[in-house]
C-alpha positions in Angstrom: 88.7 89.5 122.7 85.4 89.0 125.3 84.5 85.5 124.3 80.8 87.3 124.3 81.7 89.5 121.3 83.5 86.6 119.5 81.1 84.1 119.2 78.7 87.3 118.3 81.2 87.9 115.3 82.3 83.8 114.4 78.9 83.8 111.9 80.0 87.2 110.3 83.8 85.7 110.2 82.5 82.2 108.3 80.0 84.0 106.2 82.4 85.4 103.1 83.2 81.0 103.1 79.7 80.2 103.0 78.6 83.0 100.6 81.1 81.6 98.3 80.5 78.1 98.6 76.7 78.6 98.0 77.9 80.7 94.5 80.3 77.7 93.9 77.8 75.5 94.1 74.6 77.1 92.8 77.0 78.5 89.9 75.5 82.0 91.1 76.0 85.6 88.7 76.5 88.8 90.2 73.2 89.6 91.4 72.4 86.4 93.0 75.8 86.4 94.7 75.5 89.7 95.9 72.4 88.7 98.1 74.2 85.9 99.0 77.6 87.6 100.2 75.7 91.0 101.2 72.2 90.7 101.4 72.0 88.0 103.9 74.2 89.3 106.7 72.7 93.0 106.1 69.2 92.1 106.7 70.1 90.0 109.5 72.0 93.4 111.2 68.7 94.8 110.9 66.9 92.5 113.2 69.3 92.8 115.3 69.1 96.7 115.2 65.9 97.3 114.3 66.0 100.9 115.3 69.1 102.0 112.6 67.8 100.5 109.7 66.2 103.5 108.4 69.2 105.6 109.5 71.4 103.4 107.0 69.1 102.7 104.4 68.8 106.4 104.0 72.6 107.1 104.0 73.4 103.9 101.7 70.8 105.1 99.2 69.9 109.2 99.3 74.6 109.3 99.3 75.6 106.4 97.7 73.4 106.1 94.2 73.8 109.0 92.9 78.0 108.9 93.4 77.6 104.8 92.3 76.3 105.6 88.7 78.8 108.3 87.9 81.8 106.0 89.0 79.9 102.5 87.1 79.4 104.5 83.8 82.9 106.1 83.4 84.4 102.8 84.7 82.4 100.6 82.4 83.1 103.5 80.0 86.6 103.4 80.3 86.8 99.6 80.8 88.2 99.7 84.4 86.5 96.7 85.0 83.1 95.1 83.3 80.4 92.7 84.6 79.5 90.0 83.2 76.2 87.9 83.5 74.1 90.1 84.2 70.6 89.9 84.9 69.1 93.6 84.5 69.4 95.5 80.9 72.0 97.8 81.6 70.9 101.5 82.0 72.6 104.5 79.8 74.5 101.5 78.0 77.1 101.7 80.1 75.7 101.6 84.1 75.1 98.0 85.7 72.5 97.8 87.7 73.8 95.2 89.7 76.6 97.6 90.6 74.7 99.8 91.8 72.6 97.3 94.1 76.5 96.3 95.2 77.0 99.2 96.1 74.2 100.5 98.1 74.0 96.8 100.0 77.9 97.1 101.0 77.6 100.9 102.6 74.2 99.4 104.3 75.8 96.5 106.1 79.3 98.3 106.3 77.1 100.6 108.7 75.2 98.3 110.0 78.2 95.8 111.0 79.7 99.5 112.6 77.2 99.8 114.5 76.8 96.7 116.2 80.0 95.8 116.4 81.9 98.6 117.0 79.6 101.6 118.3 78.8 101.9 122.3 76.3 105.0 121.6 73.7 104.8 119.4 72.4 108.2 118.1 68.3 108.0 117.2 68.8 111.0 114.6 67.9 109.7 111.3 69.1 112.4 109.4 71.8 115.1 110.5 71.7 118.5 109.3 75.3 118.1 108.2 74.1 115.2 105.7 72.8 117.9 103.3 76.0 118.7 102.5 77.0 115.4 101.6 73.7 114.4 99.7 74.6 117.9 97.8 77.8 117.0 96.5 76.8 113.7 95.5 73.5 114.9 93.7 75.7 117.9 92.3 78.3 115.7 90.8 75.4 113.5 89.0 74.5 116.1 87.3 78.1 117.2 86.3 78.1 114.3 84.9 74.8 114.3 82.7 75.9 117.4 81.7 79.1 116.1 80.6 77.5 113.4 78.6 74.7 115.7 76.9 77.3 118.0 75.4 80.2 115.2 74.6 80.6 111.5 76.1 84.7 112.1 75.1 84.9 114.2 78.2 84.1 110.7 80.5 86.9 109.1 79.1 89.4 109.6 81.7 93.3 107.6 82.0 93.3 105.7 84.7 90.3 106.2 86.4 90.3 103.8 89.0 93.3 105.1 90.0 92.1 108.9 90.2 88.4 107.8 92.1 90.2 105.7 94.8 92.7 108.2 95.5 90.6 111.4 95.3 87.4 110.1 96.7 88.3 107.1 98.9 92.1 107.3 100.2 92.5 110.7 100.9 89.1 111.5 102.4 89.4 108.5 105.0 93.7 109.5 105.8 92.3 112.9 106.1 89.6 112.3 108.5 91.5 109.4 110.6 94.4 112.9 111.1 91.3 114.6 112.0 89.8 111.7 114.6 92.7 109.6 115.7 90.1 108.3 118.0 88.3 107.1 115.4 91.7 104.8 114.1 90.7 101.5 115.7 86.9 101.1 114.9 88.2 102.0 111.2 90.6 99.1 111.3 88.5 96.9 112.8 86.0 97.2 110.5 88.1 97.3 107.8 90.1 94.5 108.5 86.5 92.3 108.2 85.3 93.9 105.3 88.6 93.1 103.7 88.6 89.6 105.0 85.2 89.4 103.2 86.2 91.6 99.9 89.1 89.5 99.3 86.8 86.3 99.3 84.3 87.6 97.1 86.1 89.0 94.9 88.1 85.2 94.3 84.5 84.1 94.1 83.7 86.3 91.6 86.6 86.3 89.2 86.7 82.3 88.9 83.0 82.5 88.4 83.2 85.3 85.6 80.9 87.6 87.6 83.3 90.2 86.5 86.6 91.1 84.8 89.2 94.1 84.4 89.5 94.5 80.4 91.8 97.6 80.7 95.0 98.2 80.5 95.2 101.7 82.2 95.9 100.2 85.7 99.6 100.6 87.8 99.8 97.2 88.2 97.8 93.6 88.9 97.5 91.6 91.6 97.3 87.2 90.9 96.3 85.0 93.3 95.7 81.4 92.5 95.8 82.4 88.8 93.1 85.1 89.1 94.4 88.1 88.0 92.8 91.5 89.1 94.5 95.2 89.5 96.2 96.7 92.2 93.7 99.4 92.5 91.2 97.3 93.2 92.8 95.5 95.8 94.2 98.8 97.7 90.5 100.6 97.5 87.5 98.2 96.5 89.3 95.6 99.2 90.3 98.3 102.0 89.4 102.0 101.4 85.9 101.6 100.4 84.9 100.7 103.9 86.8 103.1 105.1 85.2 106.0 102.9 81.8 104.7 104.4 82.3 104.8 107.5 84.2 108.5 106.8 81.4 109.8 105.2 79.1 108.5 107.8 80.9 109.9 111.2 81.8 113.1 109.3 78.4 113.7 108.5 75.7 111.1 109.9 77.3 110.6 113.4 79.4 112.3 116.2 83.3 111.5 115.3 83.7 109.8 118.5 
């Protein structure tokens, strides 16, 4: 690696210890933690790239919110996983707000850390034509789902539903578009080999904090590490396929595919 571009990275690579420490230490809940671990390195990507912040604020937010409180009710819903803490009242009874925060801070500095890291040409359109389509099907399949809890809540209670959403919406968009973009294969993996890196620390964080906790049943199988018990299908997608569907949905239809 050009010693130039590793010393640019060595603060991302020693943040997910530092995030966690401060949590440790501070005795942080979700919220808190979540500025820590994502907040912090986000906002600092945006002075450094001052120019894409709108680009990805617009992407994390107008895309991401809409899909994030379908997937946090039914999962919450369901009891594919439940957080715990929490600072906000939670909205419909079922959504967290501070999933929903997660969520939209992760796909910002997932782009963000793309960008800087990984991209040599930096497009100045804010908004591609093709993002319509995207912002559609994300809007669209909100309200689905409000019409789906207006005329019975029964019909969100779906088996296994971590399982279904990471495969149908994470894994087989991102294998799709990688046989699409080959090209594309090595900024994917190195981006997602940090973002796992940094998943995987959090996620120890957050567990032995009780941040969070996996109260179903309906799962193919658990992961333990250091007697922290989560399951396998949040360690195949949350850890590795949900940077990879960000940064899927953004070249498909923010960016060039180069």
């Amino acid at each position: 690696m050009n010693p130039k571009r590793f010393y640019r990275l060595l603060p991302f690579l020693c943040w997910p210890i530092i995030a966690s420490a401060i949590s440790f230490l501070l005795q942080l809940n979700m919220l808190y933690s979540t500025l820590v671990f994502l907040a912090i390195p986000a906002i600092y990507l945006s002075f450094l790239l001052p120019k894409l912040v709108k680009k990805a604020f617009l992407f994390s937010t107008a895309i991401t919110i809409p899909f994030s409180i379908v997937v946090d009710y039914i999962a919450h819903f369901t009891g594919q996983w439940l957080v715990l803490n929490e600072t906000f009242p939670r909205f419909l009874n079922y959504i967290s707000v501070e999933d929903v925060i997660w969520v939209v801070l992760f796909s910002y500095f997932v782009i963000m850390f793309y960008e800087y890291f990984v991209e040599s040409k930096r497009k100045n359109i804010i908004w591609h034509s093709r993002m319509k389509i995207l912002a559609g099907f994300s809007w669209g399949l909100l309200f689905v789902f409000l019409i789906c809890l207006f005329i019975n809540q029964e019909l969100l209670n779906i088996p296994y539903f971590y399982l279904y959403v990471g495969l149908l919406f994470m894994a087989i968009p991102s294998v799709i578009e990688l046989f699409r973009r080959p090209n594309l294969l090595p900024k994917f993996f190195t981006v997602g080999s940090y973002f796992f890196f940094l998943t995987f620390i959090y996620e120890l964080t957050a567990l032995k904090l009780g941040q969070w906790t996996f109260p179903s049943e309906q799962y193919i199988g658990w992961v333990s590490i250091a007697g922290l018990n989560f399951p396998f299908e949040e360690f195949f997608f949350g850890f590795f396929f949900y940077s990879m569907i960000t940064l899927t949905c953004y070249e498909a239809f923010d960016d060039d595919e180069q």
